[in-house]
N, C-alpha and C positions, 0 to 999 in steps of 0.2 A: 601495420602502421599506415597512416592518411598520407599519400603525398603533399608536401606542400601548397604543388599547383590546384589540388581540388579549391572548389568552391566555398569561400567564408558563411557562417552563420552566425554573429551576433547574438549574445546571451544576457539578459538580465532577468536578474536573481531578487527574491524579496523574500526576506528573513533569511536569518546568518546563525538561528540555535543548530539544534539538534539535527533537523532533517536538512538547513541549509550548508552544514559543512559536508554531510553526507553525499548531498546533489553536487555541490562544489568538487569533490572530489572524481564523484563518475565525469564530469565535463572536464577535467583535467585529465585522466587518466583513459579515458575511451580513443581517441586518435594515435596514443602510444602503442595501443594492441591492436586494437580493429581498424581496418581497410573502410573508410568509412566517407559515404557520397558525400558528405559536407565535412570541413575543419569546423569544430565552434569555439569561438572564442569570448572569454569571460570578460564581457564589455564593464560592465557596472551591475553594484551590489549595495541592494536598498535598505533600509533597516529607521528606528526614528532614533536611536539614538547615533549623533553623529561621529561621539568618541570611540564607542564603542563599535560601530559596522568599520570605521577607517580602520581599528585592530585587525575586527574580523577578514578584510579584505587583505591586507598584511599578508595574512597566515593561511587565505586561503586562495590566493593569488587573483585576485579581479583585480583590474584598469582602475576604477574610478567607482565613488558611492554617490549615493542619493539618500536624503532623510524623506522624503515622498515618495509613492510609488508613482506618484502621475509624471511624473517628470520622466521616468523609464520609459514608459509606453510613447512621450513625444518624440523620443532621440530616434534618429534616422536610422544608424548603428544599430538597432537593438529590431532583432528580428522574432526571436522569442522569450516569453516571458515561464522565469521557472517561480511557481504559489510556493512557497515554504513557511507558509503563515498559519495562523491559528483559525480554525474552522471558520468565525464567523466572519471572517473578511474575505474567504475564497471567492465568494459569489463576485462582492463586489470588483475585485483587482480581476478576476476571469475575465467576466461578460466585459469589464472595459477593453481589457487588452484584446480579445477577439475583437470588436469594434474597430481597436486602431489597427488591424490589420495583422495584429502580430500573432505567432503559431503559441501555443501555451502546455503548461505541463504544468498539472495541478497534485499538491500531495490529497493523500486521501486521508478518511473520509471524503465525497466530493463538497458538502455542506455540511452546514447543520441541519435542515428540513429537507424533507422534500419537495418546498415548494420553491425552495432556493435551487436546488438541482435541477427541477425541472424548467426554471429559467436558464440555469447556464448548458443546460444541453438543448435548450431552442436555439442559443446564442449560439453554442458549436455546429450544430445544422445551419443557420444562416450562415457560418463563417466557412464553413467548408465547401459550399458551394461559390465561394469565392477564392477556394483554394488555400484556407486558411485552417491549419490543424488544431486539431486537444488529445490532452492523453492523459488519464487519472491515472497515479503514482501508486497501483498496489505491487508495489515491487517486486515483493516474494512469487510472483510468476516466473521471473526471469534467474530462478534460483533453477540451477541444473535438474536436478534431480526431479523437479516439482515440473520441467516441460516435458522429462521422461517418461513421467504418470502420465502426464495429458497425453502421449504420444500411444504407449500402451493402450489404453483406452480406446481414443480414435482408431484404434487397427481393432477393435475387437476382441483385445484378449483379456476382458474381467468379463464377459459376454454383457448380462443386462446387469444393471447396476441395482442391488438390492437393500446396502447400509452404507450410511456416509456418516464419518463421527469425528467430530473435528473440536480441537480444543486450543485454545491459544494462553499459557499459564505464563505470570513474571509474578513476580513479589516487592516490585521495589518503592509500593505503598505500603506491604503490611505493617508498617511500625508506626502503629500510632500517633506516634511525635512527628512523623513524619512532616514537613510543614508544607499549607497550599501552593498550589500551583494554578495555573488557566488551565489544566489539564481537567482540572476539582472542582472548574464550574461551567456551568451548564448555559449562560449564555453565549462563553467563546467557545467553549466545546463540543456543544451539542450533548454531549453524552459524556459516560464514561468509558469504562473498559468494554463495552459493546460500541461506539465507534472508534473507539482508539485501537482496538485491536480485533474486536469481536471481526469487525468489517472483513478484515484483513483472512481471517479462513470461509467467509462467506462467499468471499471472491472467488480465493483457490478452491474450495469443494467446485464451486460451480465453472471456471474455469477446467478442473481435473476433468469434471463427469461431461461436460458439455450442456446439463440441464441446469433449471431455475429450480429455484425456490416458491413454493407456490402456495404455503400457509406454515403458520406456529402456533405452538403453544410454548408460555415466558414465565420464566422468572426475572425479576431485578433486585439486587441488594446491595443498601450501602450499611456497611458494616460499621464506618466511622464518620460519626456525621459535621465533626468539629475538630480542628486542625491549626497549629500556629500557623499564624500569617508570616510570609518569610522576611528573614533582612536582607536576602539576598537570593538574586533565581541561580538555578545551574543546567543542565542539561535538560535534566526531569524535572528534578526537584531541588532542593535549594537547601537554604541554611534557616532555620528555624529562628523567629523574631521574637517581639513580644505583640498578646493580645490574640485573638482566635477568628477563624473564620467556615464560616459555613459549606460545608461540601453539599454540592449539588447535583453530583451526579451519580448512577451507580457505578458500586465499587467491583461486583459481579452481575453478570450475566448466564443464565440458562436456558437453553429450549430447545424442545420437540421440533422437527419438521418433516415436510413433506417436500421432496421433489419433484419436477414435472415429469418422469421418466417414471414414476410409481414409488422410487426408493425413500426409504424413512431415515430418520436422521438426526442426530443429537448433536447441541453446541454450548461449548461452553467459553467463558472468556471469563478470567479475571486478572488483577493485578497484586491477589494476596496467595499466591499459593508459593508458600514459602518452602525455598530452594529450587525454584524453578523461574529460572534468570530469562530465558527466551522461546520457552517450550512449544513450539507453532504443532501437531500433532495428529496428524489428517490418518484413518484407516479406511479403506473400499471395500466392500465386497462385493461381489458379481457373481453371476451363474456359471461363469467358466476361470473365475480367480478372485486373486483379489491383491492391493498393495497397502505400502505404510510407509509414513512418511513422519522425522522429529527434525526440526529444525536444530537441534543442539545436536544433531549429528549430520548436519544437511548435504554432506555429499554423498549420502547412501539414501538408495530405497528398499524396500523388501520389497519381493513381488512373489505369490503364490501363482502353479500354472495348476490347478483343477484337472487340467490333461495330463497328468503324470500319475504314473500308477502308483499305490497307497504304500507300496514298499521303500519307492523313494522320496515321495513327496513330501515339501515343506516349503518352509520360505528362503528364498534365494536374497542375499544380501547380496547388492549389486554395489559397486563402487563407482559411481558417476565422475568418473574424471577420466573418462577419453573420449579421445576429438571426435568422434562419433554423436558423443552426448550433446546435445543444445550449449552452444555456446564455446564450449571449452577447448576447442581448437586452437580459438588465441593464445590462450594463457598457457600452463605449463605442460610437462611431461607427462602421463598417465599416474595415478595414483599420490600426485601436489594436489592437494584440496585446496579449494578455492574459499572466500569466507561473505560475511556480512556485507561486506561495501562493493562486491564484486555483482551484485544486485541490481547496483544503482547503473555501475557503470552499460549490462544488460540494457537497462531501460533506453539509456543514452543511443546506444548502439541500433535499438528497432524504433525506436523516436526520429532522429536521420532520418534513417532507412526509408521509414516511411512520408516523409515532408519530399525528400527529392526524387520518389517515384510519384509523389504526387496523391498518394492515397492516407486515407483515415488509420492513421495507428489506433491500438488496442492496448486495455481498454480505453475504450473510448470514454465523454462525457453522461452515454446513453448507458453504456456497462455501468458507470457509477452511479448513475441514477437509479438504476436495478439493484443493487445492492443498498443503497438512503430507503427505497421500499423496503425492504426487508427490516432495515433496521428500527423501520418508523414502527410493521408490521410488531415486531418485537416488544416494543414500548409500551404498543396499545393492548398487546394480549397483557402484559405485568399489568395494568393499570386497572383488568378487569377480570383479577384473579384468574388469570393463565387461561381464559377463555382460546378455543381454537378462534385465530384469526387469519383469512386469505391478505396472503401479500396480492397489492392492487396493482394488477398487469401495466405494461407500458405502453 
């Protein structure tokens, strides 16, 4: 728990859906468990509707709201700003806030382009040599079991890494009727279920292994091209209206790759694979082992040792919940599984960490921009029937 006496951090928050009650909550809940160089405190929460962010903040305990974001970045109070907005305004509320000085934590996707990314990590470079931090929000790192892998790895024990095969499956577009969302279209999205989620094991593979991405070959499909326009939004999705609207983005993603370490590699993302609510799905394999990872069962990993004689050898089910494991020393007793929202508060925890030793948390704006290649890479091989395409170095 944060002694009182440490040092305040001022927090303002913009967007109060989905990922803003989610962030909301790790900044509420991270100085209750962790020992943590800065208290941060939920100054204000931005949103443009005024009725509705004043509820939001209610319930999710901020000070004070804002219907502008510019107004956040002038308050003195307000030392970092947390993006919980829809793709196509990260750039612009980023690069401002870096500017006024303020540290930032952006969800991901980092953009919708690469040419947007590759502004707001110039902007993070300028601003950290002022001492001024960023941190793209792919959460699921800071998932126990998922720094385990990484940790395995780093020592050596999958030896050279030879498959990586990563899947990220929900379904909670497959129903037709389902009605649009900003999620459905492609000027505020960017993409579909390749940066909505594809993003998200392109990270972790490459996180896991320590290598890049370094060319694909794509599929893209939308499966439904036309969808009620809603009467009402909800978390995801909403309540279906009248009258239709055009889906813009893919519904699925596939593709081939290449690693810079030599390993080959399959990815898929979608959002219709029906009965499959959060299926994150990462396997390795290596010259001296290999692991596997499902996020619907996310406090375990399996891990194969290659060095074990064929009599006994198999895969070892580890149960990632002692204080030994990344993170989980705060929380409970060995074998209390930890859940979804315990992610964010992670992020919270090495975000700190890192602003009051003064150094660049991970990933950084430059990590996200390395995964926008890949996913731009992705785009352009669908676009010219699955041609091998290099992701363009940074």
């Amino acid at each position: 728990m944060t002694p009182p006496d440490r040092p305040t951090l001022g927090v303002g928050l913009i967007g109060y859906a989905f990922m803003g009650a989610a962030h909301s909550q790790a900044w509420r809940t991270a100085p209750h468990f962790f020992d943590l160089p800065l208290r941060p405190e939920l100054r204000v929460l931005a949103g443009r509707d005024a009725a509705r962010v004043a509820e939001a903040a209610g319930r999710l305990g901020w000070e004070e709201t804002e219907t502008d974001w510019r107004r956040v970045l002038e308050r003195a109070d307000v030392g970092l700003v947390d993006v919980c907005t829809p793709g196509d305004t990260h750039a612009e509320i980023a690069i401002a806030a870096l500017e006024a000085g303020k540290h930032v934590l952006c969800e991901k996707p980092l953009a919708n382009s690469v040419a947007e990314a590759e502004a707001m990590a110039e902007a993070a470079a300028r601003a950290a040599s002022r001492g001024v931090r960023s941190m793209v929000g792919f959460t699921y790192r800071r998932v126990p079991a998922i720094g385990l892998a990484r940790r395995l790895v780093a020592e050596g024990r999958l030896g050279r890494i030879r498959h990586v095969r990563a899947a990220y499956l929900q379904d909670w577009i497959a129903d037709p009727s389902a009605p649009m969302s900003w999620r459905l279209e492609k000027d505020k999205a960017g993409s579909g279920a390749l940066g909505d989620i594809g993003a998200h094991v392109v990270d972790l593979t490459q996180y896991i292994t320590g290598e890049s991405v370094t060319g694909v070959s794509a599929l893209l499909e939308t499966f439904v091209k036309e969808r009620p326009l809603p009467a009402a939004a909800g978390s995801l999705s909403g309540v279906a209206g009248e009258g239709m609207g055009q889906v813009t983005v893919d519904d699925a993603a596939v593709f081939l790759a290449r690693f810079s370490g030599g390993a080959v590699a399959t990815f898929e993302a979608t959002r219709f694979a029906l009965g499959r609510k959060n299926g994150i799905r990462i396997e390795i394999n290596g010259s001296e082992g290999s692991l596997a990872f499902d996020f619907e069962d996310m406090n375990v990993l399996e891990f194969f040792d290659g060095s074990e004689p064929a009599e006994r050898a198999g895969f070892r089910r580890i149960i990632v919940t002692e204080p030994e494991h990344p993170y989980v020393a705060a929380w409970w007793p060995a074998g209390h599984g930890l859940g979804y929202e315990h992610g964010f508060t992670h992020q919270v925890v090495d975000l700190l960490t890192a602003i009051a030793k003064d150094e660049d948390p991970t990933p950084s704006f430059a990590d996200g921009l390395q995964v926008q290649r890949v996913l731009d890479a992705v785009e352009r091989s669908a676009a010219v029937d699955s041609t091998w395409t290099p992701v363009v170095p940074s």
